[in-house]
C-alpha positions, 0 to 999 in steps of 0.5 A, a space after each residue: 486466524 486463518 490463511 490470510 492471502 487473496 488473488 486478484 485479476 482486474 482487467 480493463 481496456 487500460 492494464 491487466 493485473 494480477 496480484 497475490 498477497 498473503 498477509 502473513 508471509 515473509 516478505 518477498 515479493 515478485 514484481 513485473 509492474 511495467 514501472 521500475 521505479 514502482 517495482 522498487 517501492 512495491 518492494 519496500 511494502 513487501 519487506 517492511 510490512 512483513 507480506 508476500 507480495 506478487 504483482 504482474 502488470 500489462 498496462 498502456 505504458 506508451 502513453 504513460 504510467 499513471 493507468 498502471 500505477 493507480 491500477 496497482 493501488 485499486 488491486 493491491 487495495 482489493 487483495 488486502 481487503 479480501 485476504 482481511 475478511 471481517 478483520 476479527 482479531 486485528 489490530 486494525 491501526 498501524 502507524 510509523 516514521 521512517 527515515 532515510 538521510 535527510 527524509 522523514 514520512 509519517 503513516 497512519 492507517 485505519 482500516 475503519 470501512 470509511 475510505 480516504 486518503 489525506 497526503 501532503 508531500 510537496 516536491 519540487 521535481 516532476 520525476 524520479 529518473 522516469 517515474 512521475 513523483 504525482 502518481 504517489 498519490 495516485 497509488 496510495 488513493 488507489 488503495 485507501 478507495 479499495 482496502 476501504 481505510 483511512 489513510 494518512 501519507 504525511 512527508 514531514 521534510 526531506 530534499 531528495 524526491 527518491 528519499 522522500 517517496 521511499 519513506 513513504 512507502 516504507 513508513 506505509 509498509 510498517 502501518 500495514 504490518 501493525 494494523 494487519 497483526 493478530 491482536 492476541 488479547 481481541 482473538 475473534 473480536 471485531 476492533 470497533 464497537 459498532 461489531 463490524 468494519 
């Protein structure tokens, strides 16, 4: 395969961001979303799916973060899309349960070219310290629509908001690491019968 990274800048009247990915880094990731707790979770997708990850975010955060965070999703979901090119050689689905304490996600991830998201997570507080446990969803719809994947986000239990949200994104991470890997016995193969994704 070659260098698999892309560089995106979306600029609107509501944020401007820059993100970078290499899909076959080492995890690291620089992060100035503008939203701490989103930082924290960005992170978790940079270290558990293997990637590197830069994210800068200006966004209209005096009103509130949900521009920021959907945004996030839109150009992170475009990076990957672009550093995948025509996804030859990948095994183009991932899947994983992650546990913390008494939580429990589950991710399955198709990067089929038929967009959509099927999340089920019910809380039972509106915010983890200041960030609004709704845009969750926001971020990782943000990022089916524009990676163009099928994508399934499914809390399976759990007490503690911050636990579940955190499975999630980790449970996310790892799908991504499996279905981005090389598949060594499809080299230069397009993973669908159809030819192309």
């Amino acid at each position: 395969m070659t260098h698999r990274t892309a560089k995106i800048t979306r600029k609107t009247l509501e944020t401007k961001i820059d993100v970078e990915v290499n899909l076959d880094g080492n995890g690291r990731a620089t992060l100035n979303s503008g939203v701490p707790f989103l930082d924290h979770m960005l992170d978790q997708i940079a270290r558990h799916g293997g990637i590197d990850l830069i994210v800068e975010c200006e966004g209209d955060n005096h009103i509130d973060d949900h521009h920021s965070v959907e945004d996030i999703g839109i150009a992170i979901g475009q990076a990957v899309l672009e550093a995948l090119g025509d996804k030859a050689g990948i095994y183009r689905y991932g899947h994983a349960y992650v546990p913390l304490d008494e939580a429990l996600s589950r991710v399955v991830l198709d990067f089929s070219g038929r967009p959509g998201l099927w999340y089920h997570c019910e809380f039972t507080r509106d915010k983890v310290g200041q960030f609004d446990v709704e845009l969750t969803q926001e971020f990782f719809q943000g990022f089916a629509n524009n990676a163009r994947a099928t994508l399934h986000v499914d809390n399976l239990r759990g007490i503690n908001e911050h636990h579940k949200i955190e499975t999630m994104f980790k449970a996310f991470g790892r799908a991504l690491r499996m279905a981005i890997a090389a598949d060594e016995r499809s080299v230069g193969v397009i993973p669908s019968t159809k030819g192309s994704l």
